[in-house]
C-alpha positions in Angstrom: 13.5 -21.8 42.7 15.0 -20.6 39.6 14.6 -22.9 36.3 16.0 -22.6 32.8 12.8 -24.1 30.4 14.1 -24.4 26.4 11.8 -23.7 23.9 11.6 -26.9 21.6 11.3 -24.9 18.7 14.4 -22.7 18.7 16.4 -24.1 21.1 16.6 -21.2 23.2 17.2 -20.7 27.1 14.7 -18.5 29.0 14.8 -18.3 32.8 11.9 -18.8 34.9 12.7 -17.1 37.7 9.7 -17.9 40.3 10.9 -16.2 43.7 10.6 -12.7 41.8 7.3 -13.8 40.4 4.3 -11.5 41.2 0.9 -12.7 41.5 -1.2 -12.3 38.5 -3.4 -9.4 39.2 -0.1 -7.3 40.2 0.1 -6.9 36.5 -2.1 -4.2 36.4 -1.1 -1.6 35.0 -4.4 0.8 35.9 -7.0 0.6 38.2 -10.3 -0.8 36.3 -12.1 2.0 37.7 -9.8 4.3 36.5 -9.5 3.2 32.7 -10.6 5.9 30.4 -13.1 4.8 27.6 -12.6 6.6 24.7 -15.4 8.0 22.5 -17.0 5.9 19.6 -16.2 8.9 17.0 -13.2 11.1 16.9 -13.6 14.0 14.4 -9.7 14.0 14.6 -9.1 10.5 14.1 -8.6 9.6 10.1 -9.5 5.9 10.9 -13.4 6.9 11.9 -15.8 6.8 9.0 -16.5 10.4 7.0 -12.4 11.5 7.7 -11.7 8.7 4.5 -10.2 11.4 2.1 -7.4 12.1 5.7 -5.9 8.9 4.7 -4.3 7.5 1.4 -7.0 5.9 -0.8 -7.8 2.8 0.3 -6.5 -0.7 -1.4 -9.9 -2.4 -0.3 -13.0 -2.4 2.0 -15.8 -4.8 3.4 -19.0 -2.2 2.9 -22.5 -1.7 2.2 -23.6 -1.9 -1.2 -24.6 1.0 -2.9 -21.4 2.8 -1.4 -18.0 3.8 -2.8 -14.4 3.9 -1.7 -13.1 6.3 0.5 -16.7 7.3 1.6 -18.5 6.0 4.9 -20.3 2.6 4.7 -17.4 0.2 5.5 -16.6 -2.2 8.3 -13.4 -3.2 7.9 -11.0 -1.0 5.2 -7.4 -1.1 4.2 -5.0 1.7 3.3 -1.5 2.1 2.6 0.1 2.9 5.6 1.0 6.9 5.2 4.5 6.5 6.8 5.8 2.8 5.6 8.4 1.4 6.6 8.8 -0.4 3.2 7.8 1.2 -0.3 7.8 0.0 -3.7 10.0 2.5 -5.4 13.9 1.6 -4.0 15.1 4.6 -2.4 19.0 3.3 -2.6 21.0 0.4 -5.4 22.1 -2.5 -3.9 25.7 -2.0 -3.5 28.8 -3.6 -0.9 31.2 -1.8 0.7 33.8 -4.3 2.6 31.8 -5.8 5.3 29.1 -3.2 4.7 26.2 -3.9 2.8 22.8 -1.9 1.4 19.5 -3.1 -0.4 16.4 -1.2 -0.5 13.4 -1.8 1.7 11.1 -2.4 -1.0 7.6 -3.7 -0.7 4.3 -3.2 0.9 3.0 -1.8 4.1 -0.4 -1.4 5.0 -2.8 -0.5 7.4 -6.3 -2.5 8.1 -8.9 -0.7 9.6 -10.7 -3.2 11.8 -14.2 -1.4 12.5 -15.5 2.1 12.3 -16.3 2.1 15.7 -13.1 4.1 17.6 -13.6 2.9 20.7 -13.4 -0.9 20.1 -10.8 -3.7 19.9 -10.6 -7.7 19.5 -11.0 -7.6 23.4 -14.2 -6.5 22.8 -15.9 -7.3 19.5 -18.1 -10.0 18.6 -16.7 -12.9 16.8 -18.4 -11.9 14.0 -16.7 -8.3 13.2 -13.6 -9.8 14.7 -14.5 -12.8 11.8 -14.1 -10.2 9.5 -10.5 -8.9 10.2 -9.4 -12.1 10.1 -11.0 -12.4 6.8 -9.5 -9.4 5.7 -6.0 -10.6 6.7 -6.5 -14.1 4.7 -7.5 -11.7 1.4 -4.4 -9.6 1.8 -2.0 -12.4 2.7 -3.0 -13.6 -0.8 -3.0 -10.3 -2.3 1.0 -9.6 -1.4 2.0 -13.0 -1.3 1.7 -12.8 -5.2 4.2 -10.3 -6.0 7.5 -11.1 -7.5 10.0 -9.8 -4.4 7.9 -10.4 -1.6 9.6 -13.0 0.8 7.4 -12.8 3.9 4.2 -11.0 4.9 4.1 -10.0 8.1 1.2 -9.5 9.7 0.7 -7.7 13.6 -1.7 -5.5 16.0 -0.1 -3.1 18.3 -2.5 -2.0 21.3 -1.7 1.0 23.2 0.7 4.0 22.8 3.3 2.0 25.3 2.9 -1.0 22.2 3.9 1.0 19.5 0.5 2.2 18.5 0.3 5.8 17.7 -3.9 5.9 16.5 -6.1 4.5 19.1 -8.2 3.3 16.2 -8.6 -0.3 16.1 -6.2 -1.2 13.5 -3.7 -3.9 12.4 -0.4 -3.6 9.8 0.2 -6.0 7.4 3.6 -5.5 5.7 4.8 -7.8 2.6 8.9 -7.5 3.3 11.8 -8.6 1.0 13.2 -11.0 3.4 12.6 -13.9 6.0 13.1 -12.1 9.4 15.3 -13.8 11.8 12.9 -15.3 14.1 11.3 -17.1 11.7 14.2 -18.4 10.1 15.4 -19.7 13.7 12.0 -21.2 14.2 12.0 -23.1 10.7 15.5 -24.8 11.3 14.2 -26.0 14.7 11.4 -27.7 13.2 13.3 -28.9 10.6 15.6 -30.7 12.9 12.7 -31.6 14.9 11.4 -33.3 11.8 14.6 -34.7 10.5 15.2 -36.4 13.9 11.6 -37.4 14.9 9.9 -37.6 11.5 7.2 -35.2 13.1 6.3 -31.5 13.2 7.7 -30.0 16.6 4.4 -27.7 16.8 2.4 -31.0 16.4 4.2 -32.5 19.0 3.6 -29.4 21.2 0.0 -29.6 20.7 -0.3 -32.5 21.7 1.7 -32.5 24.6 0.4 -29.3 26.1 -3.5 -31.1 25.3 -2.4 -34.2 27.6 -0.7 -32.0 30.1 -3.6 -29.5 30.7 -1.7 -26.7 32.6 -0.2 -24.6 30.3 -4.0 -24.8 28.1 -5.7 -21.5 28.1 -8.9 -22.1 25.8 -9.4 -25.7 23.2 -12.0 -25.4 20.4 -12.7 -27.9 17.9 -10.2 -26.5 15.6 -7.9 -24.5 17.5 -5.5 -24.1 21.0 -4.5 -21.0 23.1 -1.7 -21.5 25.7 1.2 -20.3 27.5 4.5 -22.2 26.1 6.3 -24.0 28.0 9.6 -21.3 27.7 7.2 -18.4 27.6 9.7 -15.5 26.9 7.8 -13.3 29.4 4.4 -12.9 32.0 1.2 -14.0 29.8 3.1 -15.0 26.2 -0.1 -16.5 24.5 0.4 -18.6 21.8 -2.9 -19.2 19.1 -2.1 -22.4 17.2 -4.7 -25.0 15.0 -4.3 -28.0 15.9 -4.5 -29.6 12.7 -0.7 -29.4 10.8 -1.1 -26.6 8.6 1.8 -24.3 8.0 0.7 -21.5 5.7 -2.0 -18.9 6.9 -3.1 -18.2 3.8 -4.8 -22.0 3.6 -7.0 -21.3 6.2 -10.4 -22.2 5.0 -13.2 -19.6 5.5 -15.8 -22.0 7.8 -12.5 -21.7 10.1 -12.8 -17.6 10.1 -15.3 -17.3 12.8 -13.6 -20.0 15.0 -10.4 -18.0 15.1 -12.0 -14.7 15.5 -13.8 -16.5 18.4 -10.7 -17.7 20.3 -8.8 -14.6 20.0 -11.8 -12.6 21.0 -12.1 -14.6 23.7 -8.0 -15.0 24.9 -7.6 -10.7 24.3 -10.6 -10.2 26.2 -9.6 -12.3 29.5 -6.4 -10.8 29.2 -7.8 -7.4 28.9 -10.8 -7.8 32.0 -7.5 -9.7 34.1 -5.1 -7.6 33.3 -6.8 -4.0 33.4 -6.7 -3.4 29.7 -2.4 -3.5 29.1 -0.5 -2.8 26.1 0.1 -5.8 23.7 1.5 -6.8 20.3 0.3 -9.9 18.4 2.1 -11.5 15.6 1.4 -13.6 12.8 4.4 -16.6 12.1 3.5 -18.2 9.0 5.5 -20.4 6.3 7.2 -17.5 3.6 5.3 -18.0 0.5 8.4 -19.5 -1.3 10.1 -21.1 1.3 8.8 -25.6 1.5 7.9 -25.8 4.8 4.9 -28.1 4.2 6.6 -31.3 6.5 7.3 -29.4 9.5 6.3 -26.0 10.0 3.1 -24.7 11.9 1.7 -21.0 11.5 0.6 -19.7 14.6 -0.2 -16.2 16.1 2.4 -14.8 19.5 0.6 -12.5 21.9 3.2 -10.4 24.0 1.7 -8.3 26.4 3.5 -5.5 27.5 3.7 -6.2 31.6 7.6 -6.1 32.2 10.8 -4.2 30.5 13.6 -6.0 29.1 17.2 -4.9 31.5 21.0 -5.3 31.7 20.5 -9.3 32.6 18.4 -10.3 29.0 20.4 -7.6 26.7 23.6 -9.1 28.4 22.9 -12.6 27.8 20.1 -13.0 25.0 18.1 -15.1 27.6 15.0 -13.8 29.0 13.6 -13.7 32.1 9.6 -14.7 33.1 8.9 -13.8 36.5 5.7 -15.7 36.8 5.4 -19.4 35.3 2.8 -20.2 32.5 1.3 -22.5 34.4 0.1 -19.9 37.2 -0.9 -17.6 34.0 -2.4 -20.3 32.1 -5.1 -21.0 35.4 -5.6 -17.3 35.5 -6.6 -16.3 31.8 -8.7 -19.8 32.0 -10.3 -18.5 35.3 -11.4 -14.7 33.4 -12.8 -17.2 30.5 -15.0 -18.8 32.6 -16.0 -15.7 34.7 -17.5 -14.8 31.8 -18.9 -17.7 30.6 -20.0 -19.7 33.3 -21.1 -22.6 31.2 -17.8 -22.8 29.5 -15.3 -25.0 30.1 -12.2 -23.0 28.7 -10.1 -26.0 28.5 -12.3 -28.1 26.7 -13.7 -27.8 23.6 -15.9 -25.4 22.5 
């Protein structure tokens, strides 16, 4: 039957609605035999090593000594991205027109180049190159959180043409933005009642819960969790959290690099093997770097792959629907960890 599940962060309604669900593997999007592999070198591409001068110069790389920027010997490289959605110079003056208002978009937006291999992604790199993008988001983070009218950094993956990516390059955006967005914001006063009324950080508290509970687990390592929430907003919503209460990104320490790149290697590639390879967005939510959220805020990363479309029913009301329950997706993505890794328990830790 039907259920509404709220999300005890923001203290919104999504519908589970389990008589449309489908069973996991009807998510497929391709046939696994059919999936095209692309080629480990693209002359076109301007992401594959030797095309460096086809992209603006970069703002940093991870490379071999003896080598220079904008030449081949990198493994992970960052570049301004060459159509921002946010740039330094203001384009427009603030100004207020009756209930209209204007500000310019200023700030950064950048590209990181995650390996010079073009036919790879976090589904399928070892933890240690996938250690390195994370390391290369942790040095950036810094990097922007510095300037003067930065509010947030912002910090995603698109996979696939269908999730917004338009290189098939691995590569991930980081953007430093003048303002908080929304969701964030609606996620911060949630915690901050939770807090106010509990004494306790709501993500804590979810931790916890979900580690007692089991079903909704999807992988536990020493230092970090993957599940599906309990109000997952849609079919295999994965959230990556740490389990110890720490709510700025940019504090985590480097031994704790590898473990991360380890979990979401492992999560992206179930759901990748499971799933035949679908679209996907990950997203970084993190504390703004001015805002005090030490008491009650948790960063953690929100995978969203791209299995359903949105319709009339969640544009009309605001309230999503899941068709399959995160329990039933939980057991699945647990189940493609351990086909892997026989000797792994995914549930426990690692």
């Amino acid at each position: 039957m039907p259920e509404l599940r709220l999300d005890p962060v923001t203290g919104r309604w999504v519908l589970v609605a389990t008589e449309r669900a489908k069973r996991p593997k009807d998510f497929a999007q391709h046939d696994a035999a059919g999936l095209k592999v692309p080629p480990g070198h693209s002359d076109a591409c301007p992401f594959c090593p030797g095309n460096e001068r086809q992209t603006p110069p970069e703002i940093f790389s991870f490379r071999r000594d003896g080598t220079g920027p904008d030449e081949p010997g990198w493994w992970v490289r960052g570049v301004p991205n060459k159509y921002p959605a946010l740039t330094w110079e203001p384009t427009v003056k603030p100004s207020t027109s009756g209930v209209f208002s204007v500000r310019p978009a200023t700030g950064a937006h950048e590209v990181i180049i995650e390996s010079p291999l073009h036919n790879v992604s976090p589904a399928t790199m070892t933890h240690d190159d996938m250690a390195e993008v994370v390391r290369a988001y942790v040095h950036r983070y810094r990097a922007l959180a510095s300037a003067d009218d930065i509010r947030y950094i912002l910090i995603f993956r698109n996979h696939g043409r269908d999730a917004g990516a338009s290189l098939e390059h691995p590569h991930s955006q980081i953007a430093g933005v003048p303002l908080v967005p929304p969701v964030v914001l609606e996620e911060i006063a949630g915690a901050r009642q939770h807090q106010e009324t509990t004494g306790r950080c709501v993500f804590c508290d979810m931790v916890r819960q979900e580690l007692d509970a089991s079903a909704r687990m999807v992988l536990e390592t020493r230092e970090f969790v993957a599940l599906e929430p309990y109000a997952s907003k849609m079919p295999f919503e994965t959230w990556v959290l740490p389990k110890a209460h720490t709510p700025s990104f940019h504090e985590l320490d480097p031994s704790r690099h590898h473990e991360l790149a380890g979990v979401l290697v492992d999560v992206l590639g179930a759901i990748s093997r499971g799933l035949h390879d679908p679209p996907y967005n990950y997203i970084l939510h993190t504390a703004p770097p001015r805002e005090r959220c030490d008491g009650f805020y948790h960063w953690h990363i929100e995978i969203f792959p791209k299995l359903t479309v949105a319709a009339g029913f969640e544009f009309g009301m605001g309230v999503y629907i899941n068709i399959t329950t995160p329990e039933t997706a939980a057991e699945f993505l647990r189940n493609c960890i351990q086909a892997r890794d026989p000797g792994r328990n995914s549930g426990a830790q690692g």
